[in-house]
C-alpha positions, 0 to 999 in steps of 0.5 A, spaced: 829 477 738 828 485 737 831 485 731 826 479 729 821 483 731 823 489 727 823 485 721 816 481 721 814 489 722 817 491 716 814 486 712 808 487 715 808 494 714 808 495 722 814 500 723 810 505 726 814 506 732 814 512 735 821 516 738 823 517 746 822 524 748 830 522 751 833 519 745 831 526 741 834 531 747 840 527 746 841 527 739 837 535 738 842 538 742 848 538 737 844 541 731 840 547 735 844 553 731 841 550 724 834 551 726 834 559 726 829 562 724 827 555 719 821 552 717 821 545 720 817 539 717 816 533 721 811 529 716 811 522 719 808 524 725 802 525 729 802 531 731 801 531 739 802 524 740 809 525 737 815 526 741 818 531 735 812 535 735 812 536 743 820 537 741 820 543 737 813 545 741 816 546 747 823 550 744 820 553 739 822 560 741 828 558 744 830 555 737 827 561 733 823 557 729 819 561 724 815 555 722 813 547 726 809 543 720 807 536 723 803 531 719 798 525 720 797 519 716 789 517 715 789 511 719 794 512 724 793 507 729 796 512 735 791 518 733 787 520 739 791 516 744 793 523 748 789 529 745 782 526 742 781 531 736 773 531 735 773 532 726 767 530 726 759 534 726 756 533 733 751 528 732 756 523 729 762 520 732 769 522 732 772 522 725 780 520 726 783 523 718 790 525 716 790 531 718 797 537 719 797 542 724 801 549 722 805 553 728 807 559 727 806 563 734 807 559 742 805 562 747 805 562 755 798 560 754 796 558 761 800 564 764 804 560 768 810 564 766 813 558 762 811 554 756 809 547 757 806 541 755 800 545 758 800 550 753 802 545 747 794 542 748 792 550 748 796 551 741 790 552 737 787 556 741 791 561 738 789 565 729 796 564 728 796 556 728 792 552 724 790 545 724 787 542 718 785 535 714 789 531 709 788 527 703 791 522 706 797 524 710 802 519 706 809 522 705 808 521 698 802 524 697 802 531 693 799 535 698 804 533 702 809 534 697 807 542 697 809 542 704 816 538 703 817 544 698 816 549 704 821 546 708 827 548 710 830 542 715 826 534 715 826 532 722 823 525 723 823 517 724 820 515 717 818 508 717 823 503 716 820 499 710 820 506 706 827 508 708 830 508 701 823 512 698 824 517 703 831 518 703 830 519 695 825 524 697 829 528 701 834 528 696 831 529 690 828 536 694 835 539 696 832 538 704 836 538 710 834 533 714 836 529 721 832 522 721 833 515 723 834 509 720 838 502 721 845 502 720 845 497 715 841 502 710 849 504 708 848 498 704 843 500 699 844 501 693 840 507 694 844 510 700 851 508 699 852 512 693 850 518 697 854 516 703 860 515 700 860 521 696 859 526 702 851 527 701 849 525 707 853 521 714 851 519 721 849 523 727 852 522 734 847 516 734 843 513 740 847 510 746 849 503 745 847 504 737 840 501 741 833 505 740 827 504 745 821 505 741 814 505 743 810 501 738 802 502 737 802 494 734 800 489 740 803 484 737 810 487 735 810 490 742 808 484 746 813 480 742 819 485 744 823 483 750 822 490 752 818 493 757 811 493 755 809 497 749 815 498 748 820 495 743 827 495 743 831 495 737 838 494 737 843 497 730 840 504 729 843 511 728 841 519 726 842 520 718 843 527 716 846 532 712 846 538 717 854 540 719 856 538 727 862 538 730 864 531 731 865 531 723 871 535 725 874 530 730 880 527 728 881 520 729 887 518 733 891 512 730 895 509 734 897 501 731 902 500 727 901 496 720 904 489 720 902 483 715 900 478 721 895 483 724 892 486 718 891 479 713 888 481 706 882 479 704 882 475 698 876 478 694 877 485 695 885 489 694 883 491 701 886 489 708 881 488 715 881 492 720 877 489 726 876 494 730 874 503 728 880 505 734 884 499 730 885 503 724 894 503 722 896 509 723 901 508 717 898 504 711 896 507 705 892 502 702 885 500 702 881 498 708 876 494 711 873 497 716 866 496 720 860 500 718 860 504 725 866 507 723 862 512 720 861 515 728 868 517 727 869 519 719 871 525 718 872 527 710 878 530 711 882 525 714 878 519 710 876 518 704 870 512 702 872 507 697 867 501 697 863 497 701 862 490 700 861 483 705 869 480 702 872 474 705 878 472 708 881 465 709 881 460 714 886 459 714 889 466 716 884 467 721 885 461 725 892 464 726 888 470 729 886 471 736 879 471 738 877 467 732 872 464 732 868 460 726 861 461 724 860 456 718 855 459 716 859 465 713 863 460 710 864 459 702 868 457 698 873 463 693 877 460 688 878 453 691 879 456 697 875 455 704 874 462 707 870 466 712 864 472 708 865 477 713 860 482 715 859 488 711 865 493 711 867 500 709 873 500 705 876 507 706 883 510 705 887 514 709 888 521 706 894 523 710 898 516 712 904 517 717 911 515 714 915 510 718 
């Protein structure tokens, strides 16, 4: 049901939604000595409704940011909801514009000897941090463009529905980044290629690959099977290219390659391997490997090949424990009856063990 609700708001253009204080904690507190005195863009995000500029905010001098940029799309359906911000003069009603807010000083603003969400409300208060109107806020738009060139790392939740167009974006402007997306976006033909050659890999990810976001869209937010407001998505992650420590982890191999465990795909020079921790120890050849092998990758002990839905006969998978036959993924592949299985990523081990 989540995941249906994720994609009627991707069609409808819907996917504003907005990141759990608790979700950006977990994953932040890996990347903390990137962020040094950095100029940090957070340019899908609502300043002061966003939970990534209260982030930064809050840590600014505990990070040793130089600079927090956060932008505000025209028309957002959050603005306001916590911070009315008054744009218009005083005898006509409140204006809700695109606008950024530029932080570049956070001070103990209420004296009370910590910096708070308190002191967060009282930012403008000082010369140094400046809010101002945009065009129209839009990633894509060239004011907005000026800022990306200012920047020194992205942080965000861009719309799901432009993933592909932001990734393209950060890239094409050399930008570090640390952004969320669904898994399956590997598949794009758009992200692959920047997956596979070593650009860009996952974060640490959310707890159980399941993300619970706060949708400002009653109707997508009724509809979810979570709390009310609220939409539960199952199957996202963190895109970066920020170096963390887990790259660095080994994977340990314990299997052991037999013919009757690994069957072969019959489209595909590759063997499947059902499981990330199920990897053999000792083959040399091509395997297919679910795509959430990607929280295990490390470039030095793996290398990517491909990815692709191949098959694999009936057959063969009937004489496999825990089979179990989904006739929609059926098809036929030279006369033979086999089972498309869902996306894999093929790799090769770079250091197989000789038995």
């Amino acid at each position: 049901m989540a995941n249906k609700n994720l994609n009627a708001a991707k069609t409808a253009k819907k996917d504003e939604f907005y990141t759990q204080l608790t979700d950006i904690e977990r994953e932040l507190q890996h990347y903390w000595p990137h962020f040094r005195d950095k100029i940090v863009l957070c340019n899908c995000d609502d300043p002061y409704e966003s939970n990534f500029f209260k982030y930064f905010a809050l840590r600014f001098n505990q990070l040793g940011l130089k600079k927090l940029i956060c932008t505000c799309y025209n028309g957002s359906p959050v603005q306001g909801n916590e911070l009315q911000l008054d744009f218009g003069d005083e005898d006509q009603k409140p204006r809700k514009p695109a606008y950024k807010v530029e932080i570049t000083e956070v001070k103990d603003m209420n004296g009370d000897g910590a910096v708070d969400l308190s002191d967060v409300r009282t930012l403008l208060q000082n010369d140094k941090n400046i809010l101002s109107e945009l065009k129209t806020g839009d990633f894509r738009d060239p004011e907005c463009i000026e800022l990306l060139k200012q920047a020194d790392i992205v942080v965000t939740n861009p719309p799901f529905s432009l993933f592909r167009e932001y990734v393209g974006q950060l890239i094409e402007y050399e930008k570090k980044f640390l952004i969320i997306g669904h898994q399956n976006a590997i598949t794009y033909k758009e992200v692959f290629p920047l997956i596979k050659n070593n650009k860009v890999w996952w974060g640490y990810g959310f707890k159980g690959a399941v993300g619970h976001f706060k949708s400002p869209y009653e109707d997508i937010a009724s509809a979810s099977d979570h709390r009310e407001g609220m939409i539960r998505v199952s199957g996202v992650t963190w895109y970066t290219n920020l170096e963390i420590p887990k790259r660095d982890d080994y994977l340990d191999l314990v299997c052991h390659y037999s013919s009757e465990e690994y069957p072969k795909y019959e489209d595909t020079e590759a063997i499947d391997v059902s499981d990330s921790f199920a990897v053999p120890l000792d083959y040399n050849g091509i395997m297919g490997v679910p795509i959430t092998f990607l929280y295990h990758f490390n470039p030095h002990q793996f290398e990517i090949i491909g990815c692709c839905e191949p098959c694999i006969r009936l057959e063969t998978l009937r004489k496999m424990p825990k089979f179990k036959e989904f006739k929609s993924r059926q098809k036929l592949y030279n006369g033979i009856l086999c089972q498309k299985r869902y996306h894999r990523l093929l790799i090769r081990n770079k250091h197989p063990k000789t038995i």
